[in-house]
C-alpha positions as CSV (number, residue, x, y, z in Angstrom):
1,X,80.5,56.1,139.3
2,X,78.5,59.3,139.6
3,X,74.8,59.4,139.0
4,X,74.8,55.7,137.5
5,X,77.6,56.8,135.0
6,X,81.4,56.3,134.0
7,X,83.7,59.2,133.0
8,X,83.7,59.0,129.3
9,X,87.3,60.6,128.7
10,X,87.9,62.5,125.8
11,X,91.2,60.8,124.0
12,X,92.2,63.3,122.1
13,X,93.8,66.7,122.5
14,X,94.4,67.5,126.2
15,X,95.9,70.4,127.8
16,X,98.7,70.4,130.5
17,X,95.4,71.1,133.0
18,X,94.0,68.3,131.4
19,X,90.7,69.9,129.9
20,X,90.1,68.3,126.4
21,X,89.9,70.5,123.4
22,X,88.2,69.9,119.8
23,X,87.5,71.6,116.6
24,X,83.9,72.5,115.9
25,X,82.4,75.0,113.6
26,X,85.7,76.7,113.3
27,X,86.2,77.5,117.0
28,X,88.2,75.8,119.7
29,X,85.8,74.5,122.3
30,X,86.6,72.6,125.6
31,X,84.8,69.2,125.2
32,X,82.7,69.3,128.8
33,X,81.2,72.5,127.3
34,X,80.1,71.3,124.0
35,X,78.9,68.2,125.3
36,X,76.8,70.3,127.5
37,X,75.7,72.6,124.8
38,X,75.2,69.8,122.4
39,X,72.7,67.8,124.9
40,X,71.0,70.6,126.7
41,X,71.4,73.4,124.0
42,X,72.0,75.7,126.3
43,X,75.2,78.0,125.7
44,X,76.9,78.9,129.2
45,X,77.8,82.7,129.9
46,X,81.1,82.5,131.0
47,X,83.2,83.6,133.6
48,X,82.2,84.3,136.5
49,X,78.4,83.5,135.7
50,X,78.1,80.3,134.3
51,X,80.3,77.6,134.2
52,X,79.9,73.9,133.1
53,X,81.5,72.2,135.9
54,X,82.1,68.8,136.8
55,X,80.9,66.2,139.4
56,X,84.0,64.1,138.8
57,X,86.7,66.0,139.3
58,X,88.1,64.7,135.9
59,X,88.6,68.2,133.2
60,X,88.5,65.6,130.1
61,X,85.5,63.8,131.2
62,X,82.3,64.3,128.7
63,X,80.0,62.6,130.2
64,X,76.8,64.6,130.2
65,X,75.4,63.3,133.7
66,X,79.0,64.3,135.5
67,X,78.2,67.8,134.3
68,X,75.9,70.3,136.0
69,X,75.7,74.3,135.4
70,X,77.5,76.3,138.4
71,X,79.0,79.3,138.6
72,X,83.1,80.6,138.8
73,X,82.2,80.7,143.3
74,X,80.9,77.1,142.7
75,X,83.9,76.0,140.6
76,X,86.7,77.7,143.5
77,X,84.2,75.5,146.4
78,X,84.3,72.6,144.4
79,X,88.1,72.8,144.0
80,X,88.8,73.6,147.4
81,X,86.4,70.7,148.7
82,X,88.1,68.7,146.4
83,X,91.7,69.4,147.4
84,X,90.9,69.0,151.2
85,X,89.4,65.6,151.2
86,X,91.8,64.3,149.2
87,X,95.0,65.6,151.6
């Protein structure tokens, strides 16, 4: 559990990196990001400036508390912290 919450995982269309992907006003969106849009109603940037990243290390999660705003320098940290504890 991170911050008192679950992964909600997104059962429907995944990507072979595992980020889920919906249909929504006639654009593709990745579901972490229009979770995060849809809650906060902030739109992130984009590479490299903002990024909607998550706390959970899981791509399809949606749950709006394992999200957080971060940058593309916070996304490579968060990988490589990731991938060295877990070795």
């Amino acid at each position: 559990m991170i911050n008192g919450a679950r992964c909600l995982l997104w059962t429907g269309h995944v990507t072979g990196s595992s980020y889920g992907y919906v249909r929504f006003g006639g654009r593709r969106w990745r579901v972490h990001v229009l979770v995060y849009f849809m809650v906060t109603g902030h739109m992130p940037l984009g590479r490299p400036r903002e990024l909607v990243l998550h706390r959970c290390e899981v791509n399809h999660c949606g749950e709006i508390r394992h999200l957080y705003l971060g940058t593309g320098q916070n996304n490579v940290d968060d990988r490589d912290n990731h991938y060295y504890k877990t070795r």
